[in-house]
C-alpha positions as MATLAB code, in Angstrom:
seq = 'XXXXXXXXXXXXXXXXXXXXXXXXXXXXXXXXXXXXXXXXXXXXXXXXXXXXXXXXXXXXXXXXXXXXXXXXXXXXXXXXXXXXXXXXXXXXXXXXXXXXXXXXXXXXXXXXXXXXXXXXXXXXXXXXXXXXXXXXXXXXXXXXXXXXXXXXXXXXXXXXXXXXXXXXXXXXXXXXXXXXXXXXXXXXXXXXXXXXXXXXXXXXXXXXXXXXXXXXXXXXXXXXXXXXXXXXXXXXXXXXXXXXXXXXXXXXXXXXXXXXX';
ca = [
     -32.843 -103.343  -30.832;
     -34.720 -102.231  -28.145;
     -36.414 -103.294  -25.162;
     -39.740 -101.926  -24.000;
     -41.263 -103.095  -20.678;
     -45.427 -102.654  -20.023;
     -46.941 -103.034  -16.579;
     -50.485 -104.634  -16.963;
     -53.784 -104.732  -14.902;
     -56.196 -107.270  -15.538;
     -59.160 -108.898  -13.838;
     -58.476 -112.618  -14.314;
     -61.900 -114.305  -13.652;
     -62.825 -114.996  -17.456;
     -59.127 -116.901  -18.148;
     -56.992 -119.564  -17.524;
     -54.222 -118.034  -15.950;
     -51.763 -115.474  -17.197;
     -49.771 -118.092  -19.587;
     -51.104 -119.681  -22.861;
     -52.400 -123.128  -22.544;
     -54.102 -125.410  -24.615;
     -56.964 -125.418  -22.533;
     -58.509 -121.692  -23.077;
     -57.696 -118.211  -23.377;
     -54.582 -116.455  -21.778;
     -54.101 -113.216  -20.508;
     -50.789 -113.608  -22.206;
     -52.418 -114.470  -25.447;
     -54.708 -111.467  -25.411;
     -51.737 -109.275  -24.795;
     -49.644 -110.682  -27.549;
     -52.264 -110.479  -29.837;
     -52.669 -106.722  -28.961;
     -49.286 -105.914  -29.279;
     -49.016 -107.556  -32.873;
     -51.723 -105.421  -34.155;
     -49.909 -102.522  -32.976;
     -46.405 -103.542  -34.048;
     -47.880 -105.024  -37.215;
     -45.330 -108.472  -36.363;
     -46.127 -110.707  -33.738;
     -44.748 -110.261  -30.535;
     -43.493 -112.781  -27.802;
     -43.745 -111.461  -24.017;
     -42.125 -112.596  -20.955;
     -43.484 -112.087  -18.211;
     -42.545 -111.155  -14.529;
     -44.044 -114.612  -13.458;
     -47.425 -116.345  -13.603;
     -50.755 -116.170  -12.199;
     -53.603 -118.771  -11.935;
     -56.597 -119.299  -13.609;
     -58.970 -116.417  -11.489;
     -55.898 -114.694  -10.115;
     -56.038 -110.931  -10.514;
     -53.222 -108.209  -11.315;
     -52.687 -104.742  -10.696;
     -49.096 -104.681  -11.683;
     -47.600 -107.734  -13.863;
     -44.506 -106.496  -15.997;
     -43.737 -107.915  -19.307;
     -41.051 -107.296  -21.594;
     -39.936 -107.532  -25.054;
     -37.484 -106.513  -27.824;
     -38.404 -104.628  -30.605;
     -35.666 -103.628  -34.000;
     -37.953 -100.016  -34.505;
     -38.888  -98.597  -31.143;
     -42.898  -96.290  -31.451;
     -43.587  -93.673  -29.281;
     -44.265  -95.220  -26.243;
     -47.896  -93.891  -26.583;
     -48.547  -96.555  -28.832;
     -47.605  -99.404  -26.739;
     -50.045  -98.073  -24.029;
     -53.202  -96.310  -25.564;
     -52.583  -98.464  -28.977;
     -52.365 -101.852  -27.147;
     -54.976 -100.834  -25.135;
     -57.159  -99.898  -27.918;
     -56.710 -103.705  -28.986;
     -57.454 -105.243  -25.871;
     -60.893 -106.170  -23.662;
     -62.089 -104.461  -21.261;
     -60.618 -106.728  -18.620;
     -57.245 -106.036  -19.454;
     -55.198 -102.903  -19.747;
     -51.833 -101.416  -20.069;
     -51.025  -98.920  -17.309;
     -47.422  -98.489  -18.156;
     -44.879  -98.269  -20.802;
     -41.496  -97.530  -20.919;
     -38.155  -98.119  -22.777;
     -36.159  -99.948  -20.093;
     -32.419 -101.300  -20.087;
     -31.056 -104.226  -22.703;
     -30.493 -105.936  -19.457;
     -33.686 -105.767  -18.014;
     -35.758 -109.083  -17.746;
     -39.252 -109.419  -16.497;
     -38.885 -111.897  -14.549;
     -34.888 -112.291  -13.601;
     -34.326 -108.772  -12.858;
     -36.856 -108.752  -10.303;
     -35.936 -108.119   -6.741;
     -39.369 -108.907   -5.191;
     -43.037 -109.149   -5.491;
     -46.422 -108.300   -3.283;
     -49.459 -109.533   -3.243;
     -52.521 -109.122   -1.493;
     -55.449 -111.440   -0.664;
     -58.293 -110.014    0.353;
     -61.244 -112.229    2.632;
     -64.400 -110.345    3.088;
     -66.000 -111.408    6.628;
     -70.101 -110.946    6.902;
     -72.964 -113.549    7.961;
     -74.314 -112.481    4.053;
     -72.742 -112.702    1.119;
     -71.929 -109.482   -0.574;
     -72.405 -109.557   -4.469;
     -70.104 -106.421   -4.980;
     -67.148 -108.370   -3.142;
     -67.480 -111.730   -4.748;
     -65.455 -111.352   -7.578;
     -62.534 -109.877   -5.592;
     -62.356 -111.364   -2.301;
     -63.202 -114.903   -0.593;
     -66.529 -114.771    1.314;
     -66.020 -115.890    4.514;
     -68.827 -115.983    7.453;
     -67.283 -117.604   10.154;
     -65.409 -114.824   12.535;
     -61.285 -114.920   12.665;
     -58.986 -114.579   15.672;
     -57.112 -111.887   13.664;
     -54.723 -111.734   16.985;
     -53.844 -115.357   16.596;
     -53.266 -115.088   12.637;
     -50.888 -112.271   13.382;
     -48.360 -114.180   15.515;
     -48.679 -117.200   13.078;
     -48.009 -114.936    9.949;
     -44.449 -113.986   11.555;
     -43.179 -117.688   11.200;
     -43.518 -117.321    7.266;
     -41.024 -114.357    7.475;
     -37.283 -115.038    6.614;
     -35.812 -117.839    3.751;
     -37.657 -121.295    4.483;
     -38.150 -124.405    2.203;
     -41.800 -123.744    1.522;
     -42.275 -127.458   -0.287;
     -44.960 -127.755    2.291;
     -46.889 -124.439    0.351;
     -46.639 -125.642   -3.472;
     -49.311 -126.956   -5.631;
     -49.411 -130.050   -7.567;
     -47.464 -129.211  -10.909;
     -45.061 -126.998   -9.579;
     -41.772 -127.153  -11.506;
     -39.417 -124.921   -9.789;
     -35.931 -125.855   -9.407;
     -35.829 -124.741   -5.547;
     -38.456 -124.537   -3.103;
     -36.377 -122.196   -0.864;
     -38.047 -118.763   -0.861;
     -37.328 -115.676    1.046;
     -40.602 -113.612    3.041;
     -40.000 -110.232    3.580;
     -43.099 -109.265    5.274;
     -46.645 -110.567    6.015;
     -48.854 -108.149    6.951;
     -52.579 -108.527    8.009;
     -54.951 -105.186    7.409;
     -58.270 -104.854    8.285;
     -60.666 -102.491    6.302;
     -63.837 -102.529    7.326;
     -65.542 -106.146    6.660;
     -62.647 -106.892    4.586;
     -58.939 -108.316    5.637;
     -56.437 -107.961    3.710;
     -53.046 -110.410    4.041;
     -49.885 -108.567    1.919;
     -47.344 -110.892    1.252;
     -44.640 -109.481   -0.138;
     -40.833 -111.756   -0.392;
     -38.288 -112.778   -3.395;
     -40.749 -114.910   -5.217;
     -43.603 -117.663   -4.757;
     -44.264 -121.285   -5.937;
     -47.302 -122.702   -7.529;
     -50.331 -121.660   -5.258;
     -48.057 -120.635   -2.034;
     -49.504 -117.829   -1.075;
     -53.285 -119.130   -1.466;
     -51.938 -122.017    0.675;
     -50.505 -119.762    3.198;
     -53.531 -117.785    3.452;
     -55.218 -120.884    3.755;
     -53.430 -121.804    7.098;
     -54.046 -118.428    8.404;
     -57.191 -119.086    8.301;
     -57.453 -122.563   10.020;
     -55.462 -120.735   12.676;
     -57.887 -118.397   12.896;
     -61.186 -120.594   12.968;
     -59.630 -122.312   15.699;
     -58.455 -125.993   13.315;
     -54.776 -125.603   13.801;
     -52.716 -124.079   16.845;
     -50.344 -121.201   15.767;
     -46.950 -123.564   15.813;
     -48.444 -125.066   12.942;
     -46.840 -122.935   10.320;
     -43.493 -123.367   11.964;
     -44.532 -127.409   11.785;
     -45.548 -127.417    8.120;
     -42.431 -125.641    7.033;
     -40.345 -128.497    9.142;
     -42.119 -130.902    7.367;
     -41.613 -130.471    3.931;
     -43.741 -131.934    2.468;
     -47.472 -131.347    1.623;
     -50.479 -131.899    4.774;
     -53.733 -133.364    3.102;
     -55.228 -131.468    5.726;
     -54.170 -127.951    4.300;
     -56.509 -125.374    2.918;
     -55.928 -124.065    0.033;
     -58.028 -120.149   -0.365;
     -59.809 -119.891   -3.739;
     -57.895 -118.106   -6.342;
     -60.013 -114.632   -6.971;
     -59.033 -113.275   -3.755;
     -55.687 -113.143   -4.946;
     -53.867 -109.875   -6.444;
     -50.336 -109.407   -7.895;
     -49.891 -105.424   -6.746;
     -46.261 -104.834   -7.995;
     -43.053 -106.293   -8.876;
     -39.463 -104.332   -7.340;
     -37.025 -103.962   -9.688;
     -33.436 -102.185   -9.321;
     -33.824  -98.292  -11.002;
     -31.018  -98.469  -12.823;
     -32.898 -100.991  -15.297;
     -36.535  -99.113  -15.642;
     -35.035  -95.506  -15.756;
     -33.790  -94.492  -19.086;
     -36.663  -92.170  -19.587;
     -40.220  -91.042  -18.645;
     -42.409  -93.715  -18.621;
     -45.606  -93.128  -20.243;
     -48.611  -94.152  -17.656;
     -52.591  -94.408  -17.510;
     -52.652  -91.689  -14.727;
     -52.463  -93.478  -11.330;
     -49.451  -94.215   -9.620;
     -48.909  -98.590   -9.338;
];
């Protein structure tokens, strides 16, 4: 038996989130049923984690087991040959039997990116939330450091949420500005239902002016959730890579789509 891991991209505007649901097409599902017309048996992935419906990846890891391992050609340009356009393997590679998608991860960064202009910008709107009003990026920047360090982020989840513990570790928040666009990297241990899009959305009522910049430290105090929070739409929102030790994805040369994640 052995396991193979895949790192996907995938523009997640057209489903309902990366997990099947009863309610539409998965990502998931799409890449299952790829991988079963490769491996000719179907094939059960877990996954690194999950995004929301409209949530984009450039780097969500799956895994599975397989009893005859293919060249790990197939499991790239094969699965890829079996999947839409808006999804795509970028990397495969035979990976430790301890190695799990999701608990063998060490951390994970995302980006969400708000594009700032009077006009909206039809090239942008898939990608990033349109916003016209202008930002105090100054203020957003001392707010952002609160977030950093281990904090019971109850005050961040979204209805729904099941996790076990709402204690989460931030390593670094990070605000980047390109142009029209700002970009907010996130990057910590692991995120609840919607926490990031809810952080970002308090960002931004800090920078608008609707909340002072103690608010963050408030929120997380408080525990629980403020009606008055902001929660940023979900297509601005990118999963850019997932840390995991070496000693688990090294056993050979991965085979990749020719960029580097």
């Amino acid at each position: 038996m052995a396991v193979v891991a895949l790192w996907i991209e995938y523009d997640g505007g057209a489903y309902v989130g990366w997990q099947r649901q009863k309610n539409g097409v998965s990502v998931q599902q799409r890449v299952e049923e790829a991988l079963g017309g490769v491996c000719a048996t179907p094939v059960v992935v877990y996954s690194s984690g999950r995004t929301d419906a409209g949530v984009h990846a450039r780097g969500m890891v799956v895994h599975f087991k397989v009893e005859q391992l293919l060249p790990l050609s197939a499991y790239l340009h094969g699965v890829n040959d079996h999947l839409p356009q808006d999804i795509a393997v970028v990397d495969a590679r035979q990976v430790s039997d301890q190695f799990h998608a999701r608990f063998s991860a060490k951390g994970k960064w995302y980006r969400y990116s708000i594009y700032l202009a009077p006009v909206r910008s039809p090239i942008h709107k898939r990608y990033s939330w349109q916003f016209r009003k202008p930002l105090d990026f100054n203020l957003m920047r001392q707010a952002a450091q609160f977030f950093v360090g281990e904090h019971d982020f109850s005050a961040f989840r979204g209805s729904g949420c099941n996790a076990k513990t709402t204690i989460r570790r931030i390593d670094s928040i990070e605000l980047i500005e390109d142009g029209r666009q700002l970009h907010i990297d996130v990057r910590g241990s692991g995120f609840l239902r919607h926490m990031v899009r809810m952080m970002v959305g308090t960002l931004v009522q800090i920078g608008v002016g609707k909340r002072g910049v103690d608010e963050v430290s408030r929120l997380l105090a408080l525990r629980t959730a403020d009606d008055t929070r902001l929660k940023a739409p979900a297509h601005g929102l990118c999963l850019r890579h997932v840390e995991y030790p070496s000693e688990l994805v090294g056993l050979q040369e991965p085979v990749r789509a020719g960029r580097i994640l």
